[in-house]
C-alpha positions as CSV (number, residue, x, y, z in Angstrom):
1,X,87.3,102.3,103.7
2,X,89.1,99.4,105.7
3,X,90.8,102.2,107.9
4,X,86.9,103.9,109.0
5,X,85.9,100.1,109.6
6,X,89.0,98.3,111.7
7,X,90.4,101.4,113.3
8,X,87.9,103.9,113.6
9,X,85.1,101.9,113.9
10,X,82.7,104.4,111.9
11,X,81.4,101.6,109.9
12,X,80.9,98.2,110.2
13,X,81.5,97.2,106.2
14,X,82.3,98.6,103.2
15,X,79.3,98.8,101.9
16,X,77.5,101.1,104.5
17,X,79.4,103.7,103.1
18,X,77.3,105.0,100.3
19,X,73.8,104.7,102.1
20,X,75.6,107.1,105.2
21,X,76.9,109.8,102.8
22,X,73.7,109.9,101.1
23,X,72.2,111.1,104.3
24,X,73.7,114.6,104.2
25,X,74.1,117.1,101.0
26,X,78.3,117.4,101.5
27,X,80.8,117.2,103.8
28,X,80.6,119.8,105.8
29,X,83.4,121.3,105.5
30,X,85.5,118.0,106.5
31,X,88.2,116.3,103.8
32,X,89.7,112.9,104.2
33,X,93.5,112.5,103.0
34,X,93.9,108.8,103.3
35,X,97.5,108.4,103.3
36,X,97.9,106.4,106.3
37,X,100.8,104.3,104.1
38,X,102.0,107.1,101.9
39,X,100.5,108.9,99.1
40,X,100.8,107.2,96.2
41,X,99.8,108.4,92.4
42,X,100.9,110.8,91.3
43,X,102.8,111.9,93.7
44,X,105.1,108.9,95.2
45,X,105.7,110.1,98.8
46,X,105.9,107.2,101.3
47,X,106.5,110.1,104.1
48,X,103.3,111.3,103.6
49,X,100.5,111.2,106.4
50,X,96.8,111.0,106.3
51,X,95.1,113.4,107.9
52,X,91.3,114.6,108.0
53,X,90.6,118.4,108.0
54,X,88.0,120.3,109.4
55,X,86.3,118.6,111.7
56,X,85.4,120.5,114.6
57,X,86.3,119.0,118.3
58,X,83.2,120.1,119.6
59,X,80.5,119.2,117.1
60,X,77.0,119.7,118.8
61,X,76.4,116.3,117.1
62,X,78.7,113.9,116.0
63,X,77.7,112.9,112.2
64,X,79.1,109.7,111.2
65,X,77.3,111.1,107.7
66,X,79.5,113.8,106.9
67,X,82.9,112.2,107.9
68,X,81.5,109.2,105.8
69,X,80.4,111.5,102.7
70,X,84.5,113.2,103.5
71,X,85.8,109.7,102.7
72,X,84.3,110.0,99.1
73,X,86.6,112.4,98.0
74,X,88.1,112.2,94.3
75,X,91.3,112.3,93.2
76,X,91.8,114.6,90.3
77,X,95.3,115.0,90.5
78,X,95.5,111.3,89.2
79,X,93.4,112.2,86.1
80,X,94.8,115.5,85.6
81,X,98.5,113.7,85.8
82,X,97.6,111.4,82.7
83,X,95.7,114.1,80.9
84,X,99.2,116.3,80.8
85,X,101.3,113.0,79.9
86,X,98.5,111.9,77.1
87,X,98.1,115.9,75.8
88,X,94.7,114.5,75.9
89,X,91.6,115.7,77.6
90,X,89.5,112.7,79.5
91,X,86.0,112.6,78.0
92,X,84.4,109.9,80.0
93,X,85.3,108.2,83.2
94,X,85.5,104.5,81.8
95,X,86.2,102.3,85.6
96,X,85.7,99.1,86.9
97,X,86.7,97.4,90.3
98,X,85.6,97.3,93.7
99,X,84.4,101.5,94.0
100,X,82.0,101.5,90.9
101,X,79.9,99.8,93.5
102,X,79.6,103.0,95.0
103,X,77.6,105.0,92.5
104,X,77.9,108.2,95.3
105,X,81.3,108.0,95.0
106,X,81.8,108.0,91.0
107,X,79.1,110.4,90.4
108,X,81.2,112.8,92.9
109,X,83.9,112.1,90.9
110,X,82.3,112.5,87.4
111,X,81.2,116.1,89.1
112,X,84.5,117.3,90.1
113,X,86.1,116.3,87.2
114,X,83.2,117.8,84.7
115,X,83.5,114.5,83.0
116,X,80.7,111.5,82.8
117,X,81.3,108.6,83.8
118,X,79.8,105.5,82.3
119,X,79.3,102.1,84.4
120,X,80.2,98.9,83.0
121,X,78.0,96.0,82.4
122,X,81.0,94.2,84.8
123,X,82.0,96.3,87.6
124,X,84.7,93.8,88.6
125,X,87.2,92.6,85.6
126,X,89.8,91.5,87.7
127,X,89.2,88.0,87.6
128,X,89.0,88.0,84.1
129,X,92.4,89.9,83.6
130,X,93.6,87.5,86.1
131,X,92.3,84.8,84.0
132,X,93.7,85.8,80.6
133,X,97.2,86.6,82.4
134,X,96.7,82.7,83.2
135,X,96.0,82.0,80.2
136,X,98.5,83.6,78.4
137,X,101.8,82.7,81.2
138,X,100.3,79.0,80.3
139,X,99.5,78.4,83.8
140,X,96.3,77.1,82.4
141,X,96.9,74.8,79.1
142,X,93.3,76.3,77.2
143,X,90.0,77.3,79.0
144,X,88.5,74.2,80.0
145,X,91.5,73.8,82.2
146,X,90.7,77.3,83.5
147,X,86.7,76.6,83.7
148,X,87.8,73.8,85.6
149,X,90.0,75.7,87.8
């Protein structure tokens, strides 16, 4: 999402995302690698390239829409990765962090992997890993020092 904002200039935040892809039914035909610094689980390639497929040069109309809704892509090799290492079959997609704010983007993934996914109460828990790493390290003495903090 930071690359379409600061070097493509497609949006202007993060959170325009969601409301451009909904404007269009798919992608058109257009998929988004976004490897621009490698390609990372599970496949640990730092030569790897991004690249975005299937776009056509000479699109009657430009649509910021479907290169937006190509973006929201999911990764099932990821999931499919720990399935084989767990012998175990995902039932629910449990996340958190800063893409459950997207619920385009986890439903899309839910679909493609056949598998629900269930939003938390707190979309964000790294602060409060962060805190109880704190905590625990004894950078913080109890948690009023950390309340405080």
């Amino acid at each position: 999402m930071q690359w379409l904002r600061d070097q493509i200039g497609l949006i202007r935040s993060a959170a325009e995302i969601e409301a451009l892809a909904l404007r269009v039914p798919d992608s058109g035909g257009v998929y988004f690698v976004p490897a621009f610094s490698g390609l990372f689980a599970p496949y640990w390639r730092s030569d790897a390239r991004g690249v975005i497929v299937g776009s056509p040069v000479q699109r009657a109309r430009p649509s910021r829409a479907r290169d937006a809704r190509s973006d929201l892509l999911p990764n099932r090799d990821v999931l499919h990765a720990m399935e084989r290492g767990l012998r175990h079959r995902a039932r629910v997609i449990k996340a958190d962090g800063g893409a459950t704010a997207n619920d385009t983007l986890m439903q899309l993934q839910a679909t493609s992997l056949a598998c629900p996914w269930c939003a938390p109460a707190c979309r964000d828990h790294v602060a409060r890993v962060a805190s109880a790493a704190g905590l625990a390290s004894g950078l913080w003495s109890d948690l009023e020092q950390l309340r405080q903090n």
